[in-house]
C-alpha positions in Angstrom: -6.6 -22.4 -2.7 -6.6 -21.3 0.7 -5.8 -18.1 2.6 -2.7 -19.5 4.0 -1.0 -20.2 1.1 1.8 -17.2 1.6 2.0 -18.2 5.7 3.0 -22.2 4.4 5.6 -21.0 1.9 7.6 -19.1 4.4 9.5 -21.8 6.3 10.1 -23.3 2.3 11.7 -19.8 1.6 13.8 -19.0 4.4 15.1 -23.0 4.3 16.0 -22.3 0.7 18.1 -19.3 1.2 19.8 -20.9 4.2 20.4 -23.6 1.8 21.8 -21.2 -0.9 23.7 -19.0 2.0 25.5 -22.5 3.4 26.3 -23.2 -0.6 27.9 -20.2 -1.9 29.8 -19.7 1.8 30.4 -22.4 3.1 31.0 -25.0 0.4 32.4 -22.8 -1.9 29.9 -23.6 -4.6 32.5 -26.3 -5.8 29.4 -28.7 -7.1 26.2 -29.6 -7.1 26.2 -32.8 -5.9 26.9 -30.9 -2.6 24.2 -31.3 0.1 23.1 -27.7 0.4 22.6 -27.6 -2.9 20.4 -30.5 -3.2 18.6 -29.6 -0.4 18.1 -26.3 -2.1 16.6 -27.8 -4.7 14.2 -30.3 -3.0 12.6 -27.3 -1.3 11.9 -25.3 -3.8 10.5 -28.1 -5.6 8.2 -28.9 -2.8 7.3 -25.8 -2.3 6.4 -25.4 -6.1 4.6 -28.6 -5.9 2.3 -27.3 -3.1 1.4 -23.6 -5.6 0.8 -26.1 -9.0 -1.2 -28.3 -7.1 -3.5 -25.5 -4.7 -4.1 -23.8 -8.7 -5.5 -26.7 -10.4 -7.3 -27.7 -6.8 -5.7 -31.3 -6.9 -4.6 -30.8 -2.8 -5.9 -33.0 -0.7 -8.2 -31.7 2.5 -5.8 -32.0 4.7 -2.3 -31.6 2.6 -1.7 -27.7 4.0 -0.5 -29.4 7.1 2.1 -31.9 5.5 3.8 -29.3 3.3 3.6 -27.0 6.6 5.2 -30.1 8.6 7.9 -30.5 5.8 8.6 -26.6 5.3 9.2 -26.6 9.0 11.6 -29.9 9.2 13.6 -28.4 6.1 13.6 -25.1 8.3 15.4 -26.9 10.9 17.4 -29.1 8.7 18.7 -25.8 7.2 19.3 -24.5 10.7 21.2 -27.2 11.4 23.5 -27.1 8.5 24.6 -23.3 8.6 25.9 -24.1 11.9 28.3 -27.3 11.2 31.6 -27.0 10.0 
């Protein structure tokens, strides 16, 4: 696994608790077939796909920058949301 593991996560983790933040205020919570919450979701299950595969070294060489590219896009995405009515 590579030294940049922690710098790749953090776009994942600040889209997630956007995600969350935009759920609980927002939306009310009211279900989770609810954007925000499925967004939620996705990320951390990308970002928990990107840990399980670094540990058992199944990454491809160049996979760091996809999950980076997606962390980022979700980033925005989340952005995005917290700001529409």
């Amino acid at each position: 696994m590579t030294n940049t593991t922690s710098f790749l996560l953090a776009p994942f983790i600040l889209a997630f608790f956007l995600f969350v933040f935009r759920f609980y205020s927002r939306e009310g919570a009211a279900s989770v077939k609810n954007p925000s919450f499925i967004l939620a979701i996705l990320t951390v299950a990308l970002a928990g796909s990107y840990l399980v595969l670094g540990v058992t070294d199944s990454l491809p060489p160049h996979a760091a920058i996809g999950y980076a590219a997606l962390g980022i896009v979700l980033f925005a995405v989340a952005s995005i949301r917290i700001f529409m009515i």
